[in-house]
C-alpha atoms as an extended CHARMM CRD file, in Angstrom:
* protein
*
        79  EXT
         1         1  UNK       CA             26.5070000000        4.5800000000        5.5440000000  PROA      1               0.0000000000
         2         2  UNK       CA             25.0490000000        4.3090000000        2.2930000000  PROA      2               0.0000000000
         3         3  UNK       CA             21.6920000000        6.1980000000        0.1170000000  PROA      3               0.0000000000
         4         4  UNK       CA             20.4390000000        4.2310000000       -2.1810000000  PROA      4               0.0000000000
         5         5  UNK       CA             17.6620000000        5.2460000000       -5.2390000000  PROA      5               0.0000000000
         6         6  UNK       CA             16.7930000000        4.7570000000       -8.6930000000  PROA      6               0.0000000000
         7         7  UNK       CA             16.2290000000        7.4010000000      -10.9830000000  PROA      7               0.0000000000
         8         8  UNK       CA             15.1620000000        7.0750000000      -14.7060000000  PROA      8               0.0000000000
         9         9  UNK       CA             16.2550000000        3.7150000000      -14.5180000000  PROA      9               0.0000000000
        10        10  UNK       CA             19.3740000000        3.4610000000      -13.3240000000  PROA      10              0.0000000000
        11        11  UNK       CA             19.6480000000        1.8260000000       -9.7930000000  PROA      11              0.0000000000
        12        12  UNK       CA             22.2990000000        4.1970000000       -8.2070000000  PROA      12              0.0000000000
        13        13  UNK       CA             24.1690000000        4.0840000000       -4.2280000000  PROA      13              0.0000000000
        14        14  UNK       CA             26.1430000000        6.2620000000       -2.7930000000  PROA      14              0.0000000000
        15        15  UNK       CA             28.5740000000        5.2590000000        0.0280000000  PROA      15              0.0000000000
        16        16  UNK       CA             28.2560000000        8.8630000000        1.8960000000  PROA      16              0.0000000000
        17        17  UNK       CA             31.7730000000        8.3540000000        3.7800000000  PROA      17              0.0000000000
        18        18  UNK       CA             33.7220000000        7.9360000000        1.0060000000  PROA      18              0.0000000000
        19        19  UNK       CA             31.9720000000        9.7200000000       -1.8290000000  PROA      19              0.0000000000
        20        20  UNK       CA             31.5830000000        7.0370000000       -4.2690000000  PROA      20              0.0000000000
        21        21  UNK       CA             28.6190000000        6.9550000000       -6.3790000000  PROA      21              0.0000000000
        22        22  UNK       CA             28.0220000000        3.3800000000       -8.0640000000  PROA      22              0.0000000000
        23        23  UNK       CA             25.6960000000        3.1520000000      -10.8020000000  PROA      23              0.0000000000
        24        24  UNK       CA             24.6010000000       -1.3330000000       -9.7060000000  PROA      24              0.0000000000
        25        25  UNK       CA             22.5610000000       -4.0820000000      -11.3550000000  PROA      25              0.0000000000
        26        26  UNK       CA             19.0000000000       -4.3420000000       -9.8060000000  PROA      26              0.0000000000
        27        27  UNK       CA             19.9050000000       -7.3690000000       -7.4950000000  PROA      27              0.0000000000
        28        28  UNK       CA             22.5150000000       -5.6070000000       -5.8370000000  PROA      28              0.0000000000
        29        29  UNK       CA             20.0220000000       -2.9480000000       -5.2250000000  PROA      29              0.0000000000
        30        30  UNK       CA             18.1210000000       -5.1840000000       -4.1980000000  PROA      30              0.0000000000
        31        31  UNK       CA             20.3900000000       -7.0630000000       -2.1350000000  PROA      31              0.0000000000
        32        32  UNK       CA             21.5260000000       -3.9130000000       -0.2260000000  PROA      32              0.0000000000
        33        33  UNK       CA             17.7280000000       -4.3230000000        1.6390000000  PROA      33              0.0000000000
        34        34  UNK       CA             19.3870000000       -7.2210000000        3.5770000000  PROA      34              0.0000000000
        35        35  UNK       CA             22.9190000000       -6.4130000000        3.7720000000  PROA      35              0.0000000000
        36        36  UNK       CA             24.3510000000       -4.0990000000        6.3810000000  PROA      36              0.0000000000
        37        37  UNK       CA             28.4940000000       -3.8090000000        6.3740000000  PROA      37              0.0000000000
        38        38  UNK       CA             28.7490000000       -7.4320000000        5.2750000000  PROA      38              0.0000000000
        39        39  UNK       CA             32.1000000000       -9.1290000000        7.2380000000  PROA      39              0.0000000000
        40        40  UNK       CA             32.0280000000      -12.8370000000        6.1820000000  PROA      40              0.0000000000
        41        41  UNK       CA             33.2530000000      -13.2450000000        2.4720000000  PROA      41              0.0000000000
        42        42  UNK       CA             30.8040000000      -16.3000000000        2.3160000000  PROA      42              0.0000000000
        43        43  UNK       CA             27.1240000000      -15.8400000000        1.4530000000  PROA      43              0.0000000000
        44        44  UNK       CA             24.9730000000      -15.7050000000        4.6290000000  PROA      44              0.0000000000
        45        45  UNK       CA             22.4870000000      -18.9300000000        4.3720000000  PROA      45              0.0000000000
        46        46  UNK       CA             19.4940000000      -16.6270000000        5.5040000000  PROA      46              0.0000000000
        47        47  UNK       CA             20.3150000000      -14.3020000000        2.2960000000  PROA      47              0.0000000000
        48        48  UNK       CA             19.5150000000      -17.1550000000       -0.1360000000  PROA      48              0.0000000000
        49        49  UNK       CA             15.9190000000      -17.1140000000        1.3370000000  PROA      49              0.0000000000
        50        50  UNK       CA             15.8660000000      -13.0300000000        1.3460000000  PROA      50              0.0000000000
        51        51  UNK       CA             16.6160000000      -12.8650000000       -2.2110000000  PROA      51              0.0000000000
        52        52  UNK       CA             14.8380000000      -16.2510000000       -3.6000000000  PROA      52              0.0000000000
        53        53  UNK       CA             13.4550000000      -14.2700000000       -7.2800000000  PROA      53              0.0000000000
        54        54  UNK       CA             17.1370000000      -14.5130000000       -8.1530000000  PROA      54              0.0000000000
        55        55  UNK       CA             19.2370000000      -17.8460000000       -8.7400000000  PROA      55              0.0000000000
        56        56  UNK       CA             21.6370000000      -18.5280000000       -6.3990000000  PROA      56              0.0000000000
        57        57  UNK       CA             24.7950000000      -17.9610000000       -8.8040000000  PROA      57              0.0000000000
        58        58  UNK       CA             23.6140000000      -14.5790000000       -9.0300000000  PROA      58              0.0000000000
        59        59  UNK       CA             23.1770000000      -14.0380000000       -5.3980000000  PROA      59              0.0000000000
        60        60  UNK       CA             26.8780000000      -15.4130000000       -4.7350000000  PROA      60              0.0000000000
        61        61  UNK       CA             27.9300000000      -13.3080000000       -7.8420000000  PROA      61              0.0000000000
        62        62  UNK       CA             26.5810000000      -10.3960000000       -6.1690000000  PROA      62              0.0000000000
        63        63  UNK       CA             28.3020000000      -10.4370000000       -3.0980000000  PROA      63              0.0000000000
        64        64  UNK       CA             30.9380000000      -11.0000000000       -4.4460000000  PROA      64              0.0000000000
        65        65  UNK       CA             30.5230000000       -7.4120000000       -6.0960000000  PROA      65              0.0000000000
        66        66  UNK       CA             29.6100000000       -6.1780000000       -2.5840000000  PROA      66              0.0000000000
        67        67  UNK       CA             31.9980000000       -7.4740000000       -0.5030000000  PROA      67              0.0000000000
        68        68  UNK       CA             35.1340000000       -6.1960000000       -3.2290000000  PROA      68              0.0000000000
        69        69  UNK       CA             33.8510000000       -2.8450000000       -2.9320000000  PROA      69              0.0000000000
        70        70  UNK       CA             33.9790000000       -3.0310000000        0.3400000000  PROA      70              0.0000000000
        71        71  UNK       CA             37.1460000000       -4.2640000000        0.9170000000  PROA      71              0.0000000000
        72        72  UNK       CA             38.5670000000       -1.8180000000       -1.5450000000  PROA      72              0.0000000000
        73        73  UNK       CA             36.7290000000        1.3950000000        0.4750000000  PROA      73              0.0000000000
        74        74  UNK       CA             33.8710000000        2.1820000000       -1.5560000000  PROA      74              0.0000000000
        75        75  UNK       CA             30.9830000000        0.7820000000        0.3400000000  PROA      75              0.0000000000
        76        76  UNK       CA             30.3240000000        0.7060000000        3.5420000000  PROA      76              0.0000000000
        77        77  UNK       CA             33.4730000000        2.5010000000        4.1800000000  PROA      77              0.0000000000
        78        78  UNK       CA             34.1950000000        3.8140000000        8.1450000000  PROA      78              0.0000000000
        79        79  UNK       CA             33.3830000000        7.1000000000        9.4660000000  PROA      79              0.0000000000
């Protein structure tokens, strides 16, 4: 489970499981809206559409981001 909020700027989510408190770039804030424990390491087509202000290098590059955090436990971590 994860919070996620901004506060004076700074785009901030904590993964509540594991304690981890990332300070994130404003499209993976934003991205979080549409991912939920992502499990394929290849973009989902739909999120393209989801998240068309950005370019789609910058989508992939983002989760990218996501998906390594959550393979190393500090998003989206387990119970």
């Amino acid at each position: 489970m994860i919070h996620k909020y901004e506060s004076n700027g700074y785009f901030i989510v904590l993964d509540v499981n594991s304690g981890c408190v990332h300070v994130v770039d404003k499209i993976i804030y934003d991205m979080l809206d549409y991912v939920d424990d992502p499990k394929q390491d290849e973009v989902p087509a739909a999120l393209y559409e989801q998240m068309k202000d950005y370019k789609r290098e910058e989508v992939d590059a983002a989760y990218e981001e996501i998906r390594e955090l959550q393979k190393a436990g500090k998003l989206f971590s387990p119970d």
